[in-house]
C-alpha positions, 0 to 999 in steps of 0.5 A: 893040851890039845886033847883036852880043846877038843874035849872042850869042843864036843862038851859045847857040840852036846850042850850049847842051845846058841845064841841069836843073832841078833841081840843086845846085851850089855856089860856097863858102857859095852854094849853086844848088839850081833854075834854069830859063828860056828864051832867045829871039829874036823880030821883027816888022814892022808897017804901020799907016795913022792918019787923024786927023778934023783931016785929018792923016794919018800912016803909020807902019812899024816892024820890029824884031828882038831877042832876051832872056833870062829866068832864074830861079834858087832857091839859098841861103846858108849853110844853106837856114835861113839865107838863101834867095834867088829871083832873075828876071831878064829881058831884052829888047834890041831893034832898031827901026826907025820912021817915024812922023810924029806918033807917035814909037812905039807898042807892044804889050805885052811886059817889056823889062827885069825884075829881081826879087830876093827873100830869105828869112832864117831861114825856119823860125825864130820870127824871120824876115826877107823882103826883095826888090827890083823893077826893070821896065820894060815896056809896058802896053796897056789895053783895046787902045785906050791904051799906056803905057810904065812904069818901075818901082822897088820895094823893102822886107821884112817882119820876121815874130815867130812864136809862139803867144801873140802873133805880130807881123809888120813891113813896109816898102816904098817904090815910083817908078813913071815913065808914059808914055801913049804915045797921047796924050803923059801922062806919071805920076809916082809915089812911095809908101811904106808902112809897116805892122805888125800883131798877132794873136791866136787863142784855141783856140774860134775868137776871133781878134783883130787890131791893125794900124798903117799909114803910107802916102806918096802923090806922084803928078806928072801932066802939066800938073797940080800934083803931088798928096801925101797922108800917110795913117795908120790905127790898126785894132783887129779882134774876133771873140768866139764866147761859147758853144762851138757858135758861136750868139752872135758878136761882131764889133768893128772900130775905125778911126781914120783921118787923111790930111794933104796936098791932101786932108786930113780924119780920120774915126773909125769904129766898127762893131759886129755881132751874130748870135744864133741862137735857138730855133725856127730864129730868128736875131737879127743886130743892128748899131752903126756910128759914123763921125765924119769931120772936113775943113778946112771941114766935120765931120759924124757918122753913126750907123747901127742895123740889126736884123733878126730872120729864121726859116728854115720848113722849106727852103722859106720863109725870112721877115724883120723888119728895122729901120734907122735912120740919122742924120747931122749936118752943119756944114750940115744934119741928116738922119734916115732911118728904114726897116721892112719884111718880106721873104719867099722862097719856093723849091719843088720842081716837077716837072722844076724848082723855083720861086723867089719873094720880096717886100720891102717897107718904108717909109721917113721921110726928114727934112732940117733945112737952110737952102737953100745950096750945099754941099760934098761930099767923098769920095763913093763910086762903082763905075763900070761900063760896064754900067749908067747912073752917076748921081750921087746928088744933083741941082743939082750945079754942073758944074764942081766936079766933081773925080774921084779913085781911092781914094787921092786922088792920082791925079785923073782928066781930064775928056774923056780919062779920063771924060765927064760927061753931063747928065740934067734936074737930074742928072748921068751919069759914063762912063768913057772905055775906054782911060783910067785908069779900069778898068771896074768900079772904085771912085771917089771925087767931089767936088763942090759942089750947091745943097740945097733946105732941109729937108723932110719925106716918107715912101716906100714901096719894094716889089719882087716877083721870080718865076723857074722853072727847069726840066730840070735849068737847060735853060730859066730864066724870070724876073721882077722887079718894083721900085716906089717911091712918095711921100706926106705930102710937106712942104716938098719943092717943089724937091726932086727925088722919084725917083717908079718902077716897073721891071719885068724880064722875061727867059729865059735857055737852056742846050742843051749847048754853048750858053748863050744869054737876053735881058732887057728892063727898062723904068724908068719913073721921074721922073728918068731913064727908059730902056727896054733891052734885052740879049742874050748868047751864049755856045757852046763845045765841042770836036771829037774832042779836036783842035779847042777853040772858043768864042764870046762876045757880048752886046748893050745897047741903052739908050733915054733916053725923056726925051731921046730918045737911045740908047745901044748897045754890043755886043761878041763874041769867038771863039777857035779852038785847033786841034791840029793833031798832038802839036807844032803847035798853030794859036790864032786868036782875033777880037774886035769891039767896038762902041759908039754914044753921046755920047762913047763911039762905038767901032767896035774890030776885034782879031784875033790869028792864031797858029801854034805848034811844037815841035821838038827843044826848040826852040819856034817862033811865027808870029803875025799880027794885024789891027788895026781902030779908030775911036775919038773922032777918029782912026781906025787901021788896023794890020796886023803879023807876028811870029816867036819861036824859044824854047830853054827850060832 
């Protein structure tokens, strides 16, 4: 079957003249007003040597040949006002040929088949409707070191009531998505619906208002795991009043009310509410309210939160605050009050050949803690993970295995040692996301976990941070300084608590020449809990050569060392990429990355190259590409080598 597909497909490369892009030809009430696309054929063949640390070894090959088509089309039914439909359509069939032993495949990413339909009923109507169906399978690949195979279905519309009083619109949508890892054998299972409505309201002097519903169902199904389910509902009302017509004094309001029942159930109130007045004198007064009240199973606790904060503008050079936050949260288990005040200041001036910039802070802090000593519970701690800096959970004494990791939803929980490792520091506690796991560099989390309270205390902390940097020539050359430093006194009952006593001191320069962009930074933090010493470097050179030639280059090196625990961590990456035009029609792209990582849990010695040929003739448009393959990750170690080719006839 599929040999006679392709046999179809080069019948069509020979033969067909295409179609213009823009036409209208109709068949009754339909009418096709756009369509364009391509039709391809493509193979590859690919040698790869996997060498597990468990002495398993494992060669396997694979060549295939294919060939697909991707159409999309614009037409309408009817009447353009009546009913408008988009249609893309995408499909690859293929040939394989694999001898793998221990890994059945593995993939590069690439949409085997695609159909996405769309309609839009009575578009410029005061009514409308928007409807589409999804329908993709195809291959991921996520960060070169994980491939997942994914099935996806989804559809739903949107219903839209247009007017100047009150506009209302309507959604619903319902999702499967079927996954694969096709590395370590994990497979996925989701299914959500959502449902949404929301009403708006705009005044001529700018106000706006906004009340929203929304209903989502999550199941998500994961290998030698229960199937997780959470049903969410979140009533949001939205102000913005301005009561004067310059716009000096503002309002902002937002009320939500939030529940979720399922395997994470919980509801929670929020109110938050913010003001700015701008005042005489170049004085602004920003002053702000915020309530949350959130309610599990076996818990509740309350939060109240004021800031103020009256700031003056000198000139352009100075600016000066005067802030005010005070914060108290009470617990089925403890009550706790926090209360800071300080001053800020920045300074920026002109200086010949650059400009100077300076700032201070400080404030002071009392902290009280009303508790008996206990393990408590925590839920739905908030946490953005990055590779770029040290992760530390925020209290200590966590007990270890209570840990539990989720997205946002709750529904997907994330593997400890697949998806993230955990690394202990004294009392604390350091999460890492493991590259080429579910969890994407830089995205939020959320953790449970259970910790063993010391009681109630008492104690006030100052916090003062310095920042100093000049530039000069227009940014040829940056220096700059920071200066952070936290201390403790007055301390009551804090004999097991664990003080985050610092001082961190930031020193680097950063150059631009031209082409070439390059700094440092050292940063030494001396702190009771965690000290590290690092030290970073970046590179960046890019240009062009008589129009002919494009190239860049991109590295950066950090080295971080544990000085408590005499450790290191080291990453460095560098990427380079080479377009050379060749004449009008042939193009040559070679691109190269490297990527290393030497750690507990994180060593990774990871080499891509990617090496490609383009041209153009007589409408027809061929690739030859090469790639290079080099990895040593946890305990296996690839070695991949692999050749393809494409012929493109677009219309």
């Amino acid at each position: 079957m599929v040999k006679k597909i392709v046999y179809i497909l080069i019948f069509i490369f020979l033969y067909q003249t295409g179609f213009a892009q823009e036409m209208k030809r109709s068949i009754g009430f339909w009418t096709l007003t756009n369509m364009k696309g391509e039709i391809n054929i493509n193979g590859l063949y690919r040698k790869q040597k996997r060498i597990l640390k468990s002495d398993l070894t494992d060669y396997p090959k694979n060549a295939l040949i294919g060939g697909g088509i991707d159409l999309k089309t614009k037409s309408y039914v009817w009447h353009p006002n009546f009913l408008k439909l988009g249609i893309d359509v995408d499909y690859n069939p293929e040939k394989r040929e694999d001898t793998y032993l221990f890994i059945p495949d593995r993939s590069e990413t690439r949409n085997i088949k695609k159909l996405n339909i769309n309609g839009i009923f009575f578009s410029k109507k005061f009514i409308s409707l928007n409807t589409f169906i999804n329908l993709n399978d195809n291959y991921i690949n996520s960060e070169n070191l994980t491939n997942i195979r994914s099935k996806n279905k989804k559809y739903g519309g949107s219903l839209f009531f247009r007017n100047k009083y009150l506009p209302l619109s309507v959604s619903y949508s319902k999702g499967k998505w079927d996954q694969k890892e096709i590395n370590t054998g994990r497979t996925f299972k989701n299914d959500e619906k959502n449902f949404e409505s929301r009403l708006n309201k705009t005044t001529k002097r700018g106000d706006n208002h906004e009340l929203s519903y929304t209903y989502n169902d999550y199941i998500r199904q994961e290998a030698d795991l229960y199937k997780v389910s959470n049903k969410t509902r979140n009533l949001n009302l939205s102000n913005n009043i301005y009561f004067d017509n310059k716009k000096k004094y503002n309002f902002n309001s937002r009320i939500i009310n939030y529940s979720q029942i399922g395997n994470d159930t919980f509801k929670r109130f929020q109110l938050m509410e913010n003001f700015v007045f701008k005042l005489p004198e170049n004085f602004v007064l920003t002053s702000s309210y915020q309530y949350y009240n959130t309610k599990l199973e076996s818990q509740q606790y309350s939060q109240q939160n004021i800031k103020s904060k009256l700031g003056h503008q000198l000139f352009l050079s100075l600016k000066s605050n005067i802030f005010y936050e005070y914060n108290k949260v009470i617990h089925t288990e403890y009550k706790e009050t926090d209360k800071r005040s300080g001053i800020s200041f920045n300074y920026s001036k002109k200086i010949p050949k650059g400009q100077l910039n300076l700032a201070y802070r400080y404030y002071g802090q009392q902290q009280n803690m009303q508790s008996q000593p206990k393990i408590i519970s925590v839920y739905n701690e908030e946490y953005i993970i990055s590779d770029e800096q040290i992760n530390l959970l925020s209290k200590p004494y966590i007990i270890e295995e209570s840990i539990t990791v989720t997205d946002i939803t709750g529904t997907s929980i994330y593997q400890l040692n697949l998806d993230y490792i955990l690394i202990v520091h004294n009392n604390f506690i350091e999460i890492q996301r493991l590259p080429g796991g579910q969890i994407v560099n830089g995205s939020t989390i959320y953790i449970d976990y259970q910790a063993t309270y010391p009681g109630s205390y008492n104690y006030l902390a100052g916090n003062q941070a310095f920042s100093a940097s000049i530039y000069l020539f227009n940014r040829l050359i940056e220096v700059y300084y920071r200066f952070i430093k936290q201390d403790y006194q007055k301390l009551k009952s804090t004999d097991f608590l664990v003080l985050n006593y610092f001082n961190q001191n930031i020193y680097g320069a950063k150059f631009k020449i031209g082409f070439l962009n390059t700094g440092f930074e050292f940063d030494n933090y001396q702190s009771s809990i965690i000290p590290y010493k690092m030290k970073k470097a970046f590179l960046q050179v890019q240009g062009s050569i008589q129009k002919k030639i494009r190239y860049s280059i991109n590295g950066n090196i950090r080295d971080y060392y544990l000085t408590d625990e005499k450790a290191r961590q080291q990453y460095a990456d560098i990427f380079g990429k080479l377009a050379y035009k060749i004449n009008t029609a042939t193009k040559v792209n070679i691109e190269l990355g490297y990527r290393k990582q030497i750690g507990s849990g994180i060593d990774l010695n990871l080499l891509n190259s990617r090496n490609e040929i383009t041209t153009v003739y007589r409408k027809l448009y061929f690739t030859l590409g090469f790639d290079i393959y080099r990895r040593d990750y946890l305990d296996e170690i690839i070695n991949y080598i692999g050749v393809d080719f494409k012929i493109i006839r677009k219309f």
